[in-house]
C-alpha positions as a LaTeX table, in Angstrom:
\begin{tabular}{lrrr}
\hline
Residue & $x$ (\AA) & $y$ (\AA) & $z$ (\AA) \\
\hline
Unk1 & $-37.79$ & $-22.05$ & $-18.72$ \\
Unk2 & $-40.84$ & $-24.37$ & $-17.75$ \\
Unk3 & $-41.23$ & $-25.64$ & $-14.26$ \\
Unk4 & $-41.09$ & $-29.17$ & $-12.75$ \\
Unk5 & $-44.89$ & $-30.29$ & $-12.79$ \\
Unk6 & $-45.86$ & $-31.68$ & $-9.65$ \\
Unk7 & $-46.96$ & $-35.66$ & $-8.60$ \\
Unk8 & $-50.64$ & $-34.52$ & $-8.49$ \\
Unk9 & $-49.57$ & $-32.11$ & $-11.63$ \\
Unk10 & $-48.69$ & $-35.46$ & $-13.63$ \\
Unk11 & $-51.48$ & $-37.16$ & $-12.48$ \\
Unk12 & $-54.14$ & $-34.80$ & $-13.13$ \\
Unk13 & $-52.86$ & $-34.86$ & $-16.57$ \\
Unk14 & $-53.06$ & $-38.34$ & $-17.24$ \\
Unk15 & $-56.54$ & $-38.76$ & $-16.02$ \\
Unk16 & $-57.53$ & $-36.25$ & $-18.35$ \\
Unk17 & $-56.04$ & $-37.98$ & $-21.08$ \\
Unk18 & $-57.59$ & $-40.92$ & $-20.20$ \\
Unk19 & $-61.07$ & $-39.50$ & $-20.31$ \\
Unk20 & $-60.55$ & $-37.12$ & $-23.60$ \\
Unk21 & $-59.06$ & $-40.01$ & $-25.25$ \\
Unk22 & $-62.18$ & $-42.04$ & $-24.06$ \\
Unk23 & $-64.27$ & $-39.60$ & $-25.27$ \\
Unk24 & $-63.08$ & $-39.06$ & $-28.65$ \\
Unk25 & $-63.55$ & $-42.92$ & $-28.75$ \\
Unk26 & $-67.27$ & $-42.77$ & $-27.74$ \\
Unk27 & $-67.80$ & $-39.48$ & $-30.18$ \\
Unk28 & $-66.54$ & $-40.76$ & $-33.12$ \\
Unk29 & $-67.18$ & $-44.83$ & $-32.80$ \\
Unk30 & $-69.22$ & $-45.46$ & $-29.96$ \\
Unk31 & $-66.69$ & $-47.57$ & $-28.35$ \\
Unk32 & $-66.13$ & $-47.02$ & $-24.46$ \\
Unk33 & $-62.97$ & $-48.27$ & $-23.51$ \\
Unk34 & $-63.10$ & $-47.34$ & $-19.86$ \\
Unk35 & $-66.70$ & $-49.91$ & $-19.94$ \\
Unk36 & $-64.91$ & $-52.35$ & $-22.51$ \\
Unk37 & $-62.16$ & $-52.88$ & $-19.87$ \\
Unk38 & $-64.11$ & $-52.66$ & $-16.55$ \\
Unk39 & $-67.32$ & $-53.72$ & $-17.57$ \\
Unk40 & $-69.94$ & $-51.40$ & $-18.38$ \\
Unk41 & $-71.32$ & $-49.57$ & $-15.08$ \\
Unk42 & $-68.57$ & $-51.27$ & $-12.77$ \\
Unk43 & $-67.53$ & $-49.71$ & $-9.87$ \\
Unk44 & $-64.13$ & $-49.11$ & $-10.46$ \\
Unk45 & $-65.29$ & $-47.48$ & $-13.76$ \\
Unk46 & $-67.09$ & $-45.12$ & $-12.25$ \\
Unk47 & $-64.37$ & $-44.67$ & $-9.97$ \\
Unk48 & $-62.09$ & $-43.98$ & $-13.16$ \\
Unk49 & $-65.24$ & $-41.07$ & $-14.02$ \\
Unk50 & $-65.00$ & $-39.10$ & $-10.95$ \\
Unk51 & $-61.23$ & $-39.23$ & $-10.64$ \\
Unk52 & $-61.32$ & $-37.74$ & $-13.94$ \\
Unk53 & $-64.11$ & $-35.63$ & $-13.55$ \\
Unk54 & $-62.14$ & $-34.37$ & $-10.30$ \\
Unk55 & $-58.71$ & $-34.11$ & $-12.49$ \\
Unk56 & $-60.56$ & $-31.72$ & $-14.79$ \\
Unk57 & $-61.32$ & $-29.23$ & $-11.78$ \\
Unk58 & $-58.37$ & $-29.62$ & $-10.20$ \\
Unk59 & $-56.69$ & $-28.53$ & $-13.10$ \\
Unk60 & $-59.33$ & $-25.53$ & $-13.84$ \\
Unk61 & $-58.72$ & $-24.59$ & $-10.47$ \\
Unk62 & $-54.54$ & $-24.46$ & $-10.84$ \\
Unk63 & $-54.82$ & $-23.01$ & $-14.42$ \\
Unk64 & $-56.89$ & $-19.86$ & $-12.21$ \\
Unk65 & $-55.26$ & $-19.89$ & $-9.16$ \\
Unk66 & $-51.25$ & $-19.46$ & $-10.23$ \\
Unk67 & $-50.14$ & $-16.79$ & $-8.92$ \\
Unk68 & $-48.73$ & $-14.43$ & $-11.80$ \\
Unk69 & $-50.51$ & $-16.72$ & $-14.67$ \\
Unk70 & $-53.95$ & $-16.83$ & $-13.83$ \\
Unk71 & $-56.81$ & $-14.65$ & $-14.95$ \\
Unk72 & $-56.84$ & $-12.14$ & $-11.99$ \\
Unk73 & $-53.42$ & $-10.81$ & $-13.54$ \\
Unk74 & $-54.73$ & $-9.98$ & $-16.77$ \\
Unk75 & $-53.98$ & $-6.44$ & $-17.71$ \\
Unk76 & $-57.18$ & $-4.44$ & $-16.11$ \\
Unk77 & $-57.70$ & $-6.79$ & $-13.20$ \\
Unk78 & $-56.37$ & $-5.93$ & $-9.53$ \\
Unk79 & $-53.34$ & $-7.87$ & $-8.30$ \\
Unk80 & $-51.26$ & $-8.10$ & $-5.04$ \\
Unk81 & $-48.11$ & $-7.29$ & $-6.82$ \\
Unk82 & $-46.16$ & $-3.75$ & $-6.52$ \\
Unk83 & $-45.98$ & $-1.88$ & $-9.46$ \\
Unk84 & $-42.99$ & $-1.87$ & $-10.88$ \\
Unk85 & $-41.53$ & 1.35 & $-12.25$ \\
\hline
\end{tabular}
């Protein structure tokens, strides 16, 4: 059963399409659409960079930090959980 994703969840995921979209676009034609829409070097362009480049972290740091999911329960590593018998 997958969980409800979160406002900030949704959001972080969006931005991140946005910029791997945007980047695939610059890879494989040149083409920035983030600078073809806002001008190139605008302010609210970069504005659009960090808020991705702060989506990307955001969602590093949830992918790490679930509890249960993350890497620190990966067979080996110590966890906070009892062992069950």
């Amino acid at each position: 059963m997958m969980k409800k994703m979160s406002g900030m969840h949704w959001i972080g995921w969006i931005l991140l399409v946005i910029g791997g979209l945007n980047w695939g676009l610059v890879g494989a034609f040149n083409y920035n659409l983030v600078d073809s829409i806002f001008g190139e070097g605008s302010t609210i362009g970069r504005i659009i960079y960090v808020l991705v480049g702060l989506a990307a972290l955001w969602m590093i740091g949830g992918h790490f930090m679930k509890k249960g999911d993350g890497m620190m329960n990966k067979p080996g590593m110590p966890t906070d959980r009892e062992p069950t018998v």
